[in-house]
C-alpha positions, 0 to 999 in steps of 0.5 A: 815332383819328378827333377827334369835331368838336362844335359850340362850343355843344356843347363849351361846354354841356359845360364849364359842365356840368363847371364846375358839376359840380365847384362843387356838390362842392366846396359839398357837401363839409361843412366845420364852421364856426368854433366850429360843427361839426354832428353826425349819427346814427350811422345817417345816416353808415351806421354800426351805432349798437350796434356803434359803441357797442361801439367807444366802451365798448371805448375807455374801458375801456381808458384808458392807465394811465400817470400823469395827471400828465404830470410825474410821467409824464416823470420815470418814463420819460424822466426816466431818460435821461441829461441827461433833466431836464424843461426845457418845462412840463406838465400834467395830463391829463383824461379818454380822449377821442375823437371820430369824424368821417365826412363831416366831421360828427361822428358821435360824442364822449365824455371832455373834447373842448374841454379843451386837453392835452398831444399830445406827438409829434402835435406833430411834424404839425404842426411838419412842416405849418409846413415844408410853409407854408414850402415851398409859398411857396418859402421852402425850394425844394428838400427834398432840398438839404443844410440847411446852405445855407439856414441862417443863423447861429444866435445863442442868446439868453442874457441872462447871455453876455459877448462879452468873456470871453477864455476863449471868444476866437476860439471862434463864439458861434453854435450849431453845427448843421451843420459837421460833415462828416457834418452837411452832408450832412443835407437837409430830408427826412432830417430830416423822415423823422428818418433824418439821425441828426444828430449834436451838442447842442441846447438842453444835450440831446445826440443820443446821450442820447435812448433811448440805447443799452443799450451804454453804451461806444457813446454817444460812440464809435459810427459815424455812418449815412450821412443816410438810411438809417436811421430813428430816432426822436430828439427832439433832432433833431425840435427841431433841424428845429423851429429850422431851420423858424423859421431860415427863416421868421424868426419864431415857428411859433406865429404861422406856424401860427396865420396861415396854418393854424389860423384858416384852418380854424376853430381855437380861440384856445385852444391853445398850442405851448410850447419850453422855457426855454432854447429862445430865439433872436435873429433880427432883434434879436427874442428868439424862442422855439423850439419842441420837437416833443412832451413828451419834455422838456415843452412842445410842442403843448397842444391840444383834441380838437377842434382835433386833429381840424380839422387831421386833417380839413385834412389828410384832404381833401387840404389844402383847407379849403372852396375854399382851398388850405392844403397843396399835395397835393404836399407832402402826397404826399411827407409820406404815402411812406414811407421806405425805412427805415422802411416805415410812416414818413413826414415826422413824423410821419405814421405810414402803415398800409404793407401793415397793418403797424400795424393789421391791422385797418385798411385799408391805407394810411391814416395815422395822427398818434400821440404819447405817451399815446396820443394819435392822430389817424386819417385814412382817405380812402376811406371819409371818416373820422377819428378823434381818440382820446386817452389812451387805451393803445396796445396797445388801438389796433387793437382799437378801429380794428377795432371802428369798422370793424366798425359800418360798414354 
């Protein structure tokens, strides 16, 4: 192919006309500002407002009807489980709230959307996020290295441990995490696909107790999976990767998540990440508290909706937040792939819509954050929208995200 020779004038109108090009998207790309966010007509964002409408009622009439009490909720359900008690703290929730974000303006809200509640496992998003902060700033250089390369010891903070007791002579006084031959094999990504099916106890929770088997005479005697290949949902492990990320960071997720995440795109200074009250370690001669990924046992992310759907709209443009870089698009690559055992699952916990698997009613490929009761963070690309849906009931979902889509013009 013959190379076509411009004039440099030519090649450098060009370039200032690309240059400037990209500039006026980048400026044009609405972003809220801090404890600002514009509104729009539903008719501006090229929505039907009657059927938009519809959509909202329909939300409301189907809030969850699981209890208020997120307490009283917890004892009924997990509350059941073997070592089940509640360790972390709760709250009561407020009313089925939602917010519909296009363009990133917000084209409608209804419920509490500044009331700071619970998010149970949405939690994980953002636990996955502080290992994303992590990896982009090559604190963990590689995800698919054995974890237990990168660990140091863990020593758990109890104020009542003596040293000197000759019963536990000889015995580590270090949490054992990863010395188990089946536990060394056990990479950042399985964790993060919740597919390392870890084995052993952390904070008095065993592995085998959450959701446990209805075949009782398996609990302890089952064979292990070999680390990534099969997908399971376990709380114990999602607490698992929520300490080894602050293993590595050295310092709260809280204060990682705060500095390098949610100040850079507007948060509030309301919301609080909770662990439980015997979650806490020594690192550097600092008491620090670790984290749980959800409410399974109380504690994790207690956040408002508008919070939420900052983050969800982080994550929408691809990691940007006007001209910063916050999450690298290859991080988010990798947290947006499914498993290959679990189609529709990423990193935690990036639910994908694979082949619409989840909500026929959805496009195909959009994502999802979701966590107990319901709570949900929706994110579609293509057509610039995001939706944070709250309390409301999961069978509902995808009615609903059906009903949004059916008000597009």
């Amino acid at each position: 192919m013959q190379r076509l020779n411009f004039p440099k004038n030519i090649y450098y109108i060009l370039l200032v006309f690309v240059t400037f090009s990209f500039s006026a998207f980048a400026q044009n790309t609405y972003f809220p500002a801090k404890e600002k966010w514009e509104t729009k007509t539903p008719e501006s964002a090229k929505f039907d407002a009657e059927k938009l409408k519809e959509a909202i009622d329909f939300a409301k009439a189907n809030e969850s009807t699981a209890p208020r009490d997120q307490e009283l909720g917890q004892a009924q359900t997990f509350g059941r489980e073997p070592f089940g008690e509640a360790i972390g703290p709760f709250k009561f929730r407020g009313d089925m709230t939602g917010i519909i974000i296009r363009n990133g303006y917000i084209i409608a809200e209804w419920g509490e959307p500044m009331r700071v509640d619970m998010t149970h496992s949405v939690t994980k998003s953002f636990l996955t996020a502080t290992v994303g902060l992590a990896y982009d700033r090559k604190l963990i250089p590689n995800l698919d290295v054995p974890v237990y390369k990168e660990m140091a010891p863990v020593s758990a903070y109890n104020p009542m441990q003596r040293f000197d007791d000759a019963e536990k002579f000889g015995k580590s006084k270090f949490l054992k995490l990863f010395e188990s031959e089946h536990n060394k094999k056990i990479t950042w990504i399985h964790l993060l696909q919740q597919n390392s099916d870890w084995e052993g106890t952390l904070w008095n929770k065993p592995d085998w107790a959450d959701r446990p088997s209805r075949d009782r005479r398996t609990w302890l005697t089952r064979e292990r999976n070999n680390p990534g290949t099969v997908y399971e949902y376990n709380d114990v492990r999602v607490n698992l990767l929520a300490l080894t990320a602050l293993n590595v960071w050295r310092k709260p997720l809280p204060q990682v998540l705060k500095k390098h995440l949610m100040d850079e795109i507007g948060a509030s200074q309301t919301w609080r990440w909770h662990g439980y009250e015997n979650s806490y370690v020594l690192i550097d001669g600092q008491i620090m508290q670790s984290v749980s990924g959800g409410g399974h046992w109380g504690g994790g992310m207690f956040i408002n909706a508008r919070d939420m759907a900052r983050f969800g709209l982080l994550v929408e443009r691809e990691g940007t937040w006007r001209n910063k870089r916050i999450l690298s698009k290859k991080f988010l690559k990798m947290a947006e792939t499914p498993s290959v055992p679990q189609p529709t699952y990423g990193f935690m916990n990036f639910f994908v819509n694979t082949d619409k698997k989840m909500y026929p009613s959805a496009p195909e490929g959009t994502i999802a954050f979701l966590g107990n009761g319901t709570n949900m963070v929706y994110i579609d690309r293509k057509n610039d929208l995001v939706i944070v849906a709250r309390w409301i009931s999961n069978n509902k979902i995808d009615e609903f995200l059906g009903k949004v889509y059916a008000s597009l013009k």
